[in-house]
N, CA, C and O atoms as a GROMACS GRO file, in nm:
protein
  428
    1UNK      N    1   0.084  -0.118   0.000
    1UNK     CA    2   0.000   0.000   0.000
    1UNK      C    3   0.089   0.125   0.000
    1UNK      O    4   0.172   0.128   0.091
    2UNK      N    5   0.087   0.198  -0.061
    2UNK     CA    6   0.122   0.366  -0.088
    2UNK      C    7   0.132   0.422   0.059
    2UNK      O    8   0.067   0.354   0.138
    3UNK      N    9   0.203   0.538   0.120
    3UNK     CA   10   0.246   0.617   0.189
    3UNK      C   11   0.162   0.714   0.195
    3UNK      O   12   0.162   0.789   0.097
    4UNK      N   13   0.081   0.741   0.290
    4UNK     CA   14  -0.034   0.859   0.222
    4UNK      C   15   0.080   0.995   0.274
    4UNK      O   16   0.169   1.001   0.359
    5UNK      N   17   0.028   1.088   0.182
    5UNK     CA   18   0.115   1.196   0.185
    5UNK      C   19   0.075   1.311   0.289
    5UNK      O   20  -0.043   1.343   0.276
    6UNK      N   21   0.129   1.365   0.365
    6UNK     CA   22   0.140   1.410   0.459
    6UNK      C   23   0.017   1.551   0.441
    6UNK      O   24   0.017   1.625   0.343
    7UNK      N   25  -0.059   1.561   0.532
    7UNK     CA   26  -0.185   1.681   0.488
    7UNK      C   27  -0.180   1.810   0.510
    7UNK      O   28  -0.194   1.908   0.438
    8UNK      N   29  -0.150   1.787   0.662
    8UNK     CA   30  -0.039   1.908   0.761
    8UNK      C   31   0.065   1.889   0.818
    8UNK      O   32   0.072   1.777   0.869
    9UNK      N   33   0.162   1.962   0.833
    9UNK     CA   34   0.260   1.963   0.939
    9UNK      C   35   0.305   1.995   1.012
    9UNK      O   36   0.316   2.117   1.028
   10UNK      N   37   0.366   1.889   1.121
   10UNK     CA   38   0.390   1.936   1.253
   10UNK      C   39   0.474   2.067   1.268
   10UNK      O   40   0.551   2.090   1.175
   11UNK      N   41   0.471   2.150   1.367
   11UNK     CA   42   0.586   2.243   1.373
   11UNK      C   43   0.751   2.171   1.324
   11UNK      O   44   0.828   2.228   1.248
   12UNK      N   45   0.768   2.080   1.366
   12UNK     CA   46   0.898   2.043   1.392
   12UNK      C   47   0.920   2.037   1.257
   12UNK      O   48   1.018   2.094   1.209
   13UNK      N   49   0.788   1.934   1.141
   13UNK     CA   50   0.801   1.908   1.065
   13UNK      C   51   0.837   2.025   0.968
   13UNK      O   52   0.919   2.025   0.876
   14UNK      N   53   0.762   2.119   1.008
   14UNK     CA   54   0.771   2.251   0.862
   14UNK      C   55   0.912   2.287   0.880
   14UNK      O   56   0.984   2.269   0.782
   15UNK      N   57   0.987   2.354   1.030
   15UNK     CA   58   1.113   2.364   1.039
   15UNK      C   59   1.216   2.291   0.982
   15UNK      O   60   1.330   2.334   0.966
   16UNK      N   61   1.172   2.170   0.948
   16UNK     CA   62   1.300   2.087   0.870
   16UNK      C   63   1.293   2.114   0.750
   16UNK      O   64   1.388   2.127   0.674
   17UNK      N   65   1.205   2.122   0.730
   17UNK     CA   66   1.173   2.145   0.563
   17UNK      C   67   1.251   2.264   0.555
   17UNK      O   68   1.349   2.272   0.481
   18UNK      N   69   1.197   2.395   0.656
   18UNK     CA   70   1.233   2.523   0.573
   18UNK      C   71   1.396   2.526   0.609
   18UNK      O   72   1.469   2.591   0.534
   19UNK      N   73   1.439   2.473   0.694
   19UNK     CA   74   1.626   2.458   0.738
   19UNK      C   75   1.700   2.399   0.610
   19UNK      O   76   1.814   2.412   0.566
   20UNK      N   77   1.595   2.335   0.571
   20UNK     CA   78   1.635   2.254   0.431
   20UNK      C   79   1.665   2.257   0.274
   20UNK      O   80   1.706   2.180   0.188
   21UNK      N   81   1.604   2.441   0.288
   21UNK     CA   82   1.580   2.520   0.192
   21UNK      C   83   1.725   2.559   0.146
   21UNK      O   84   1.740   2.617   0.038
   22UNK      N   85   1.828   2.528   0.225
   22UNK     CA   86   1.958   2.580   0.214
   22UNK      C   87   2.035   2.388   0.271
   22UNK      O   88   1.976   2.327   0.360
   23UNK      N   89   2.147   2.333   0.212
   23UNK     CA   90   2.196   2.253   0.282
   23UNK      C   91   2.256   2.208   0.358
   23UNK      O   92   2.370   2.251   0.377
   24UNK      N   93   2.197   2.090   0.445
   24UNK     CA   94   2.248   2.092   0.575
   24UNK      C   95   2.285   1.926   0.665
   24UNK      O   96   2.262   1.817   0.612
   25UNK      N   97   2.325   1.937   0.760
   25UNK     CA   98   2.300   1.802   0.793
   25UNK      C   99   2.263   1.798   0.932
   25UNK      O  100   2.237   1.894   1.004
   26UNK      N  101   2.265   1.644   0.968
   26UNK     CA  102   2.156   1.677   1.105
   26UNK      C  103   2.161   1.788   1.189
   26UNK      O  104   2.081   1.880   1.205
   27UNK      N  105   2.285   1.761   1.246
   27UNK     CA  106   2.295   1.848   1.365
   27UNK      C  107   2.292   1.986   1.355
   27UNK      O  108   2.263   2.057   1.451
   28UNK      N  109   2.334   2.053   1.188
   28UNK     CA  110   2.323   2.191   1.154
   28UNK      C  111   2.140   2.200   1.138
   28UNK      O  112   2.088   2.292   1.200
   29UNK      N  113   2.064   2.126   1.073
   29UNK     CA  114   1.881   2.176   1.118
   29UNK      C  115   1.877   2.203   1.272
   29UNK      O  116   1.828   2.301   1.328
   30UNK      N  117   1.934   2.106   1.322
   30UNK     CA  118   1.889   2.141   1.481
   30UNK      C  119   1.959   2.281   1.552
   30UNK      O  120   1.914   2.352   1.641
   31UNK      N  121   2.067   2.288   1.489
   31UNK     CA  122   2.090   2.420   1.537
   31UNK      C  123   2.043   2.529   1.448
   31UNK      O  124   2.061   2.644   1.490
   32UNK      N  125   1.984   2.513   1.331
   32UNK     CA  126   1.962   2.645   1.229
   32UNK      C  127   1.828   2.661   1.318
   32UNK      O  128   1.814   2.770   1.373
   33UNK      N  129   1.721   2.555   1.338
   33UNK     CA  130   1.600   2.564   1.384
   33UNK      C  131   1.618   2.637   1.562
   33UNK      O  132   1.570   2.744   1.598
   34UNK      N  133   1.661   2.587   1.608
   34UNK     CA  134   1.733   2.638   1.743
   34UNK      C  135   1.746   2.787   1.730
   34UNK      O  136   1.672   2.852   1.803
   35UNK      N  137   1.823   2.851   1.653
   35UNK     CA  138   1.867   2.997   1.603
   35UNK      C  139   1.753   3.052   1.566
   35UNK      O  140   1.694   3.138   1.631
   36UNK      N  141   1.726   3.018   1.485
   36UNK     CA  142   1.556   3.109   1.368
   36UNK      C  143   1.480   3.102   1.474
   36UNK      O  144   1.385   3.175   1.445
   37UNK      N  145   1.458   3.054   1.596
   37UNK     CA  146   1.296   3.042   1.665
   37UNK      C  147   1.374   3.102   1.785
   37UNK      O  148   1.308   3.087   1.888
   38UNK      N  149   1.454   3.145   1.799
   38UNK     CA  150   1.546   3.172   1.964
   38UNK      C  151   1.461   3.051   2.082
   38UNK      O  152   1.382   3.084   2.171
   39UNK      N  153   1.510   2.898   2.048
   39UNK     CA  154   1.486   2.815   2.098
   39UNK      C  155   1.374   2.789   2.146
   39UNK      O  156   1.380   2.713   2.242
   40UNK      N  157   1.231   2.835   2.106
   40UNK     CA  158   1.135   2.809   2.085
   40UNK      C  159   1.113   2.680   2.050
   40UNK      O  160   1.045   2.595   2.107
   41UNK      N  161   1.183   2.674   1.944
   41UNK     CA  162   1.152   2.516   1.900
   41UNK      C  163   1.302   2.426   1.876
   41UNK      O  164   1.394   2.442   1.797
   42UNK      N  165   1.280   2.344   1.964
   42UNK     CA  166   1.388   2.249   1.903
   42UNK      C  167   1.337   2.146   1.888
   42UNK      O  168   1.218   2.133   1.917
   43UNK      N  169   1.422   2.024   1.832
   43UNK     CA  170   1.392   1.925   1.745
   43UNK      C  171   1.496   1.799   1.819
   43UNK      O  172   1.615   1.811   1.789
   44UNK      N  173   1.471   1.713   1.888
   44UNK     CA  174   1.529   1.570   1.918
   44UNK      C  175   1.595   1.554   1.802
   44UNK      O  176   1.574   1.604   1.692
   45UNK      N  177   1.695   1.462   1.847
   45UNK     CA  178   1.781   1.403   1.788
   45UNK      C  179   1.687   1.280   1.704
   45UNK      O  180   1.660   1.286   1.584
   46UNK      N  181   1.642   1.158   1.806
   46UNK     CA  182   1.532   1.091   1.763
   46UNK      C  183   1.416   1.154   1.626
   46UNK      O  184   1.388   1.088   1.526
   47UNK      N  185   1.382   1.246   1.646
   47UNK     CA  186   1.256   1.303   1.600
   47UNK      C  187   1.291   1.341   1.463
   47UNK      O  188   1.217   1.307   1.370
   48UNK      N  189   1.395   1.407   1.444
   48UNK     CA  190   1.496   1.452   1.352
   48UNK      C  191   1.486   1.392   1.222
   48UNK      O  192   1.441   1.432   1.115
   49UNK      N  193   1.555   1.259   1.271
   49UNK     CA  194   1.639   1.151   1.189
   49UNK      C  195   1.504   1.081   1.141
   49UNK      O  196   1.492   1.055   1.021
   50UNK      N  197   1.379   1.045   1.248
   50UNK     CA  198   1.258   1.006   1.201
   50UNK      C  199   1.188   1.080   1.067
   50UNK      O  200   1.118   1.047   0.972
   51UNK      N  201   1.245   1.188   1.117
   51UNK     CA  202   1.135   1.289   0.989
   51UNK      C  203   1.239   1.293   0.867
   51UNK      O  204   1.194   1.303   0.753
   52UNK      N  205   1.357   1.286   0.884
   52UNK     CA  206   1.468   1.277   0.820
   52UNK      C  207   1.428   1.155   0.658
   52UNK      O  208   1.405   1.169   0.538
   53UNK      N  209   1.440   1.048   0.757
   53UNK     CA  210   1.400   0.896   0.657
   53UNK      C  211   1.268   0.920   0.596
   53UNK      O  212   1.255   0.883   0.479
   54UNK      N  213   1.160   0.980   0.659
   54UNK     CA  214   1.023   0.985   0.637
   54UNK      C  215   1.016   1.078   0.491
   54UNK      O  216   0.976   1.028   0.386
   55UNK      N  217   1.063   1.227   0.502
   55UNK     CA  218   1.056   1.330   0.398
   55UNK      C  219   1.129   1.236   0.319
   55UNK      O  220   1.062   1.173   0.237
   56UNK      N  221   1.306   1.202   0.328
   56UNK     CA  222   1.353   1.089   0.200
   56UNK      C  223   1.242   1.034   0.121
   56UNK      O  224   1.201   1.085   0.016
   57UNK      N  225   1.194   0.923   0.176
   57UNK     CA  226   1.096   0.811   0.142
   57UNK      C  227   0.975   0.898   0.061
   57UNK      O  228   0.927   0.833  -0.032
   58UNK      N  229   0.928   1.009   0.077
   58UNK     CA  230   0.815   1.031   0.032
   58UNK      C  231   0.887   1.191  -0.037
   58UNK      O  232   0.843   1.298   0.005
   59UNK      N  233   0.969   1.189  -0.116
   59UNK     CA  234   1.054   1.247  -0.195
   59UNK      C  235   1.012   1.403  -0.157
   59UNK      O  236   0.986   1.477  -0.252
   60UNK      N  237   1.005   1.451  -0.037
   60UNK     CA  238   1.057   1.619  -0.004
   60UNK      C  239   1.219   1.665   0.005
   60UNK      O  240   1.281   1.767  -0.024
   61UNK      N  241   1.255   1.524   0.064
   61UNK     CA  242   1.431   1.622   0.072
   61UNK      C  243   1.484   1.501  -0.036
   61UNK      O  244   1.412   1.410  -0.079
   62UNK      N  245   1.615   1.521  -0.066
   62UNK     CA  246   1.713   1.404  -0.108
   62UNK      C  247   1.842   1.444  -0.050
   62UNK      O  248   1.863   1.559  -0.010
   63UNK      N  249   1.934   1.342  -0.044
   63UNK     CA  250   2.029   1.358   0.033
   63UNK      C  251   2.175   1.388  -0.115
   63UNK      O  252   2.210   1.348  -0.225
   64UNK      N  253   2.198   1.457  -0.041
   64UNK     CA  254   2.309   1.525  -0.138
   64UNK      C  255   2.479   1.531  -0.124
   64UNK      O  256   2.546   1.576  -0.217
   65UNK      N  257   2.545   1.477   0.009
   65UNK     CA  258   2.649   1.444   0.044
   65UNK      C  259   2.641   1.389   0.182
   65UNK      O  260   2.559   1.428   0.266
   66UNK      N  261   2.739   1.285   0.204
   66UNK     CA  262   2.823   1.222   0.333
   66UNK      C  263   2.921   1.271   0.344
   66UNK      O  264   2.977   1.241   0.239
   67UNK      N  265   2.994   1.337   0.406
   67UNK     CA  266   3.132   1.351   0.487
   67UNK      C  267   3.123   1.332   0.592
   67UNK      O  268   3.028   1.351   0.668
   68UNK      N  269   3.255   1.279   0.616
   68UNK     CA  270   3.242   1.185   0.764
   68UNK      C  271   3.157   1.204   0.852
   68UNK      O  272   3.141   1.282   0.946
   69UNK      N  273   3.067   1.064   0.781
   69UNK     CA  274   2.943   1.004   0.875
   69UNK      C  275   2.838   1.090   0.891
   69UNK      O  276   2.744   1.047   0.958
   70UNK      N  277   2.827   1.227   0.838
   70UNK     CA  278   2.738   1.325   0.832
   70UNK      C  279   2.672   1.344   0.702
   70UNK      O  280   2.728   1.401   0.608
   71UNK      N  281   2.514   1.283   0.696
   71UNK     CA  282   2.461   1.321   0.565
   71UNK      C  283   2.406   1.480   0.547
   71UNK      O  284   2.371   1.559   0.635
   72UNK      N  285   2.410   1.490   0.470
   72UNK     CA  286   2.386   1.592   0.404
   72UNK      C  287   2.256   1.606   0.321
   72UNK      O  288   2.244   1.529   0.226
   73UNK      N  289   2.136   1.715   0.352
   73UNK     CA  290   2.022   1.711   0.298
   73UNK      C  291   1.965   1.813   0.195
   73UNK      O  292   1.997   1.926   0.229
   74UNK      N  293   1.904   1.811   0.104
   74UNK     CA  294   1.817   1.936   0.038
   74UNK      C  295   1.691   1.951   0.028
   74UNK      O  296   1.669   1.830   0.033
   75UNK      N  297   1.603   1.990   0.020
   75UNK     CA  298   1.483   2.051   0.012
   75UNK      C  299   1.466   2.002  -0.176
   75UNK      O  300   1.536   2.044  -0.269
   76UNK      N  301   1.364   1.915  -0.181
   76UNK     CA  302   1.345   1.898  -0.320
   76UNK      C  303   1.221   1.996  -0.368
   76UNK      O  304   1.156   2.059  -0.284
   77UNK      N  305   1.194   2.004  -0.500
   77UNK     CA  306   1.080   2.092  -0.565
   77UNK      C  307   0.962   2.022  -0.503
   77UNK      O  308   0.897   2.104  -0.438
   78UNK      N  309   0.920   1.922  -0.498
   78UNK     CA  310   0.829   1.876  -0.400
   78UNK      C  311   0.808   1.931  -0.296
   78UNK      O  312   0.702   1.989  -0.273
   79UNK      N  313   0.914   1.923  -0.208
   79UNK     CA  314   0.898   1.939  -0.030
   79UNK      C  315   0.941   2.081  -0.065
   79UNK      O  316   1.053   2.076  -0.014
   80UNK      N  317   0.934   2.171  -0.103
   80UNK     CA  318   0.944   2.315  -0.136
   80UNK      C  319   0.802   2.365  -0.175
   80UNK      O  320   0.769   2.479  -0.144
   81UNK      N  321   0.715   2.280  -0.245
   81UNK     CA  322   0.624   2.299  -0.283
   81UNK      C  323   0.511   2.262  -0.133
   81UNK      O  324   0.406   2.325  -0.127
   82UNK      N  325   0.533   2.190  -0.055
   82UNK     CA  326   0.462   2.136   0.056
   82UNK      C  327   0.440   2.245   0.123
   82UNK      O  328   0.343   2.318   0.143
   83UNK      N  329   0.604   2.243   0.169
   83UNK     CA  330   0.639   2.390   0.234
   83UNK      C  331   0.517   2.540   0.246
   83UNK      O  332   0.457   2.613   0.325
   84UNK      N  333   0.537   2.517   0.134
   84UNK     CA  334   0.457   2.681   0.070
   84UNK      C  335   0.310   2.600   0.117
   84UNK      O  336   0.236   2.641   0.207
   85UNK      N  337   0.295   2.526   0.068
   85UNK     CA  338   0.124   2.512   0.113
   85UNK      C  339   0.094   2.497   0.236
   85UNK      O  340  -0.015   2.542   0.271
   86UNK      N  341   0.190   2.424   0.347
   86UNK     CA  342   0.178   2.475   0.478
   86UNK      C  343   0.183   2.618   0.498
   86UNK      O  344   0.101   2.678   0.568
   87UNK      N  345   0.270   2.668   0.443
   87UNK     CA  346   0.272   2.877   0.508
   87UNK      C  347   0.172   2.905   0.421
   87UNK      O  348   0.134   3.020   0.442
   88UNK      N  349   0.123   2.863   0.349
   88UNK     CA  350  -0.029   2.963   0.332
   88UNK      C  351  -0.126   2.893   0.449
   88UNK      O  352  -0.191   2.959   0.530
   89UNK      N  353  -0.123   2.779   0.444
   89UNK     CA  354  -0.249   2.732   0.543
   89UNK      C  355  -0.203   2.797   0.678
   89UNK      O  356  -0.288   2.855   0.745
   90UNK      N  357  -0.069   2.791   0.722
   90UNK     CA  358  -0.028   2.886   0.827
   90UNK      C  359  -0.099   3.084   0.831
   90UNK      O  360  -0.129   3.160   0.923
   91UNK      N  361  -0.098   3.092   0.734
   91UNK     CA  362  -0.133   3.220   0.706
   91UNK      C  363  -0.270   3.242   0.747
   91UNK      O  364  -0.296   3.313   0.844
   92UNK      N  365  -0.378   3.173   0.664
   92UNK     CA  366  -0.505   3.116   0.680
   92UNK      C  367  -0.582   3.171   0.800
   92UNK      O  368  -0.678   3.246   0.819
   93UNK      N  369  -0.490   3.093   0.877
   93UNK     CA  370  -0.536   3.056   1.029
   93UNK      C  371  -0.492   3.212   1.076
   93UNK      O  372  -0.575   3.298   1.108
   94UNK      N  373  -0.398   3.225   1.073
   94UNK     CA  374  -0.373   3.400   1.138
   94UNK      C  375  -0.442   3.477   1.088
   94UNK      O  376  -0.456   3.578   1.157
   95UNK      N  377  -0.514   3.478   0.957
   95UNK     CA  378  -0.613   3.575   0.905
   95UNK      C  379  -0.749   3.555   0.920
   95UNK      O  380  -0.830   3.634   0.871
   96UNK      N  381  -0.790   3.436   0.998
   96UNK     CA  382  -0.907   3.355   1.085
   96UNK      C  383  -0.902   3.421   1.190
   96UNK      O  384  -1.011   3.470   1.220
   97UNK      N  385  -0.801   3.448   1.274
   97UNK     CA  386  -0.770   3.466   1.417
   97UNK      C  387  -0.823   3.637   1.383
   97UNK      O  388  -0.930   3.696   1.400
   98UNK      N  389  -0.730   3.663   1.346
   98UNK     CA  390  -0.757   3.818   1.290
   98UNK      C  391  -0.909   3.870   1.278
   98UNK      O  392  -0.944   3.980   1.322
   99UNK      N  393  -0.980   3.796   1.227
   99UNK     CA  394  -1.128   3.842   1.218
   99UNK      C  395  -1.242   3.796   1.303
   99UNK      O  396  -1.356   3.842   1.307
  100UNK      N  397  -1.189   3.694   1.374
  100UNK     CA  398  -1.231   3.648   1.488
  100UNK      C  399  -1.215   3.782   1.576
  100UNK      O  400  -1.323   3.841   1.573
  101UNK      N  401  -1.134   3.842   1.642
  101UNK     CA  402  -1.118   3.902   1.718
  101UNK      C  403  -1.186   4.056   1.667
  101UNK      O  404  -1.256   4.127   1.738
  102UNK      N  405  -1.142   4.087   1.521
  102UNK     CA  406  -1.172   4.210   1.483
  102UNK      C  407  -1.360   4.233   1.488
  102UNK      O  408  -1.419   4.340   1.497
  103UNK      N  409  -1.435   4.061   1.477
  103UNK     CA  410  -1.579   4.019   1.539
  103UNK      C  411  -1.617   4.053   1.706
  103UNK      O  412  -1.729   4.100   1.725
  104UNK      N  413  -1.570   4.042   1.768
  104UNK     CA  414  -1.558   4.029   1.901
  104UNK      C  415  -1.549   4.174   1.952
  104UNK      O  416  -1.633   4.232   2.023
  105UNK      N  417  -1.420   4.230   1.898
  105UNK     CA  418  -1.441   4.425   1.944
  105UNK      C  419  -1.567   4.444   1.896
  105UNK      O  420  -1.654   4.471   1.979
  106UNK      N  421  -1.605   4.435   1.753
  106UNK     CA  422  -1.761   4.475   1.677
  106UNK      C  423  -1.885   4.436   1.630
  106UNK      O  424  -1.947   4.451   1.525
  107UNK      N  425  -1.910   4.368   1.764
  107UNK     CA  426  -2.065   4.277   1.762
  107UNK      C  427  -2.108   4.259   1.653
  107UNK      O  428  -2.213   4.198   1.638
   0.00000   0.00000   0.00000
């Protein structure tokens, strides 16, 4: 059976993606993501490498170099394309929130 393709994503998940937009390997996402959020969000080691194999397998990143023992990842036109459809649906929701409230000041 097929891999169903991912609908939304987790925080952790979108952060890898977008760390990914530039290349990197494990431990540099965890610290690029670490940096961009002022440690808001970090990302397990475990959790990482899970989402790591997972995006591989269902062709968002591909891996683009090993040097010692450190793979190396990219952001494919796919998982670039995901990307973007999470930050609009991200958007969405803040422009939901937005009129929710702008309802609430004006009965």
């Amino acid at each position: 059976m097929a891999r169903k393709k991912l609908e939304t994503l987790t925080e952790q998940m979108f952060y890898v993606l977008l760390a990914l937009r530039s290349e990197r390997h494990g431990y540099g996402i965890m610290q690029y993501v670490a940096r961009l959020t002022g440690e808001r969000v970090t990302i397990g080691a475990g959790t990482l490498y899970a989402l790591l194999d997972r995006f591989e397998k269902d062709g968002y990143i591909h891996r683009t170099n090993t040097v010692e023992n450190r793979k190396y990842y990219l952001i494919s036109p796919e998982g670039e394309e995901r990307l973007q459809q999470e930050y609009h649906r991200i958007q969405q929701q803040a422009l939901d929130m937005e009129r929710a409230l702008r309802e609430e000041e004006n009965p």
